[in-house]
C-alpha positions in Angstrom: 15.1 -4.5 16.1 11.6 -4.7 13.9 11.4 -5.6 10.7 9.7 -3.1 8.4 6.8 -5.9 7.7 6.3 -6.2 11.7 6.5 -2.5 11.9 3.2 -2.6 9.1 1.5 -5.4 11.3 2.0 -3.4 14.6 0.2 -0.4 12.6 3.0 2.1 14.2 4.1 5.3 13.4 1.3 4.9 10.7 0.7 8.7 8.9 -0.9 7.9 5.7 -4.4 5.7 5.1 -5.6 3.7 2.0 -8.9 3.1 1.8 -10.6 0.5 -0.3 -14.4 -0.2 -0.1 -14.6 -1.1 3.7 -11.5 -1.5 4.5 -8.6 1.1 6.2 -5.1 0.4 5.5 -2.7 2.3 7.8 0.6 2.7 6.3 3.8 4.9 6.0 4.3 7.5 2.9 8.1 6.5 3.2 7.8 2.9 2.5 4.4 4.3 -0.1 6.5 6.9 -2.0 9.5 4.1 -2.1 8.1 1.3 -3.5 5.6 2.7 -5.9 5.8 5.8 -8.6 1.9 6.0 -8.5 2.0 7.3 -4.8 5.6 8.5 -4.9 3.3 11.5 -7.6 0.4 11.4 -5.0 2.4 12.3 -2.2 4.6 14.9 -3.7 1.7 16.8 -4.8 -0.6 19.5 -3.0 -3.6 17.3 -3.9 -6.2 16.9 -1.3 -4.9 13.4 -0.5 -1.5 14.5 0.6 -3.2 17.4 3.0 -6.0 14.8 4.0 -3.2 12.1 4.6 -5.3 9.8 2.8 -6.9 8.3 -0.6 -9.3 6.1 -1.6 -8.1 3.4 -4.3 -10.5 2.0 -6.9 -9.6 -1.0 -9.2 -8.3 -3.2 -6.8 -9.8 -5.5 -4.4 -8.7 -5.0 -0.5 -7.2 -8.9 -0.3 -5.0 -8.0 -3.6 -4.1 -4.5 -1.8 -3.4 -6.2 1.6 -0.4 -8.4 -0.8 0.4 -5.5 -2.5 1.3 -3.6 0.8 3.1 -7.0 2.4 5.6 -7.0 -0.6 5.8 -3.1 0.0 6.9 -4.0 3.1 9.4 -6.5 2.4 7.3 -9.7 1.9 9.0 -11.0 -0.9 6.3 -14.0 -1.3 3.6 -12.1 -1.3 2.8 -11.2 -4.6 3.2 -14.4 -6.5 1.2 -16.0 -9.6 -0.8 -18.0 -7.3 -2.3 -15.4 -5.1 -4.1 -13.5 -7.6 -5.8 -14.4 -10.6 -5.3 -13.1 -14.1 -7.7 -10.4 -13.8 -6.2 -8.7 -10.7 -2.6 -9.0 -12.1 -1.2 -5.2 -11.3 1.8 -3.9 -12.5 4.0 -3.3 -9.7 7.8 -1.8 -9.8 
């Protein structure tokens, strides 16, 4: 049986994408609307995002996303004091 983090590395059953600057994060609006109230109000609305099945996230830089999304997906050492500085500290439930 997989793991909800190796189901986020294998990119399957992906239905919802973050994008940030360059970058494409395929993800799952289950495990999004879950773990975080911000897109938990995203997704439950009938904002373009939700019909586009995806958003564009400003604020953040893709490597702080990218441990944002691990601990989302059960990486419990992914979001630690060492791996981000003070400025891209985020307030995460």
């Amino acid at each position: 049986m997989l793991s909800c983090s190796q189901v986020f590395a294998r990119d399957k059953f992906c239905d919802f994408t973050i994008y940030i600057g360059d970058f494409e994060f395929p993800c799952h609006r289950f495990v999004l609307n879950v773990c975080s109230q911000f897109f938990e109000a995203l997704l439950r609305s009938d904002m373009k995002e939700t019909i586009e099945m995806s958003t564009t996230v400003h604020g953040i830089s893709a490597d702080i996303f990218r441990l944002v999304l691990d601990a989302m997906y059960g990486d419990s050492s992914a979001l630690t004091a060492d791996s981000m500085t003070e400025k891209q500290r985020i307030n995460f439930r």
